[in-house]
N, C-alpha and C positions, 0 to 999 in steps of 0.2 A: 532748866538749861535753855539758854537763848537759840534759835538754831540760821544758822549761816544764809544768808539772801542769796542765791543764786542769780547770777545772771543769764541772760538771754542770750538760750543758744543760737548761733548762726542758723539762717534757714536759705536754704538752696530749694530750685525747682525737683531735683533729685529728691529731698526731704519731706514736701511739703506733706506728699499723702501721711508719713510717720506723723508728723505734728499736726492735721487735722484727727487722725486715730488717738492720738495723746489725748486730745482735750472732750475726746468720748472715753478715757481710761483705757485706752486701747493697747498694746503694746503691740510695735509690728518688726518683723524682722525683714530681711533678704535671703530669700534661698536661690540658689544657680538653679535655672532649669536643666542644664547641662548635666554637670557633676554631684549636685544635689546636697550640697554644702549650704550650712548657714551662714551669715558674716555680720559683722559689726563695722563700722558705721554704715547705715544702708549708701548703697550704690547701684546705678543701673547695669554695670556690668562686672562680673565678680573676681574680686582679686586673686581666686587660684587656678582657672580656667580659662579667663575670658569671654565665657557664658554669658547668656542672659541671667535676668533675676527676675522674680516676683515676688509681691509682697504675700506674709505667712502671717497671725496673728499668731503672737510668741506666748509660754505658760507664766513668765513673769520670774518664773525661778530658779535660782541658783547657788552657789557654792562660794564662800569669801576664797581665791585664791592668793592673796596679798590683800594687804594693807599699811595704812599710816596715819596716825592721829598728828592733827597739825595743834597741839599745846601751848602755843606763843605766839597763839592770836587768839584774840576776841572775837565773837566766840570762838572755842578751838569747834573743829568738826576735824571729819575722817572721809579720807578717800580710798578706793580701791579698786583693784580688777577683782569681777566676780565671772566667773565662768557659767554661762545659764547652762539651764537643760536643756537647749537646742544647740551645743556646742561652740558659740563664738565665745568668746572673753572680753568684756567689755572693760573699762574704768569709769568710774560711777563716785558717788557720794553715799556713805551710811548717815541713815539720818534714825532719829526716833530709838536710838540705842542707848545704851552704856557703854564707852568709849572703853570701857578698861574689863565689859565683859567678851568682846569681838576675839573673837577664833579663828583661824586659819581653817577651811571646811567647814564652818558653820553654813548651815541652808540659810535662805536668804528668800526674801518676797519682796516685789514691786513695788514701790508705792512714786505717784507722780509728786512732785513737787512744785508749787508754783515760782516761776523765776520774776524777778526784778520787775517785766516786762509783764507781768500774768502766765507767759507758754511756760505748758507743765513739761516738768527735766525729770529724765527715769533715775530716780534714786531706790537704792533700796535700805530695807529693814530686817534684822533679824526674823527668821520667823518661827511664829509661837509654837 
């Protein structure tokens, strides 16, 4: 199966530290210093408090909460919200699957992907 060329995500000075940790494998989150919530897209100040944030190196893993197989395109690939283990719910890309064995609650692992551009994009993969 061919797999889908991702493009190159926007990079803001907000982001930059997340995508210098990407291309070490790194995955990094935001946590509020404040309220001490996780969040997804990182930001410097957190969208349920207004708190500061700092960065958290995240475990990579999570839970398919939805999905969708895009089938009428070339290649087809599959996107999703996956809800990690540090509690935000991101939308993401399954890659390195079988499109028609994806489950709702299936655990999930990280895997970077490289985009168009080279900068790795957090996709994930079933995991073993």
């Amino acid at each position: 199966m061919t797999e889908r060329i991702l493009p190159t995500p926007p990079q803001t000075p907000e982001s930059a530290a997340f995508f210098a940790a990407a291309a070490d494998n790194k995955f990094l989150l935001r946590r509020c210093t404040a309220c001490g919530r996780a969040h997804w897209y990182p930001r410097a100040v957190c969208p349920f408090c207004f708190g500061a944030t700092a960065w958290e190196e995240a475990s990579g893993r999570g839970v398919i909460y939805s999905f969708s197989v895009m089938r009428r395109t070339e290649p087809q690939y599959a996107i999703a919200y996956v809800t990690l283990d540090e509690g935000p719910t991101m939308m993401t890309n399954l890659v390195q699957c079988d499109f028609d064995a994806l489950r709702i609650g299936q655990s999930v692992r990280l895997v970077f992907v490289p985009s168009d551009g080279g900068v790795p994009v957090p996709c994930f993969r079933p995991a073993p």
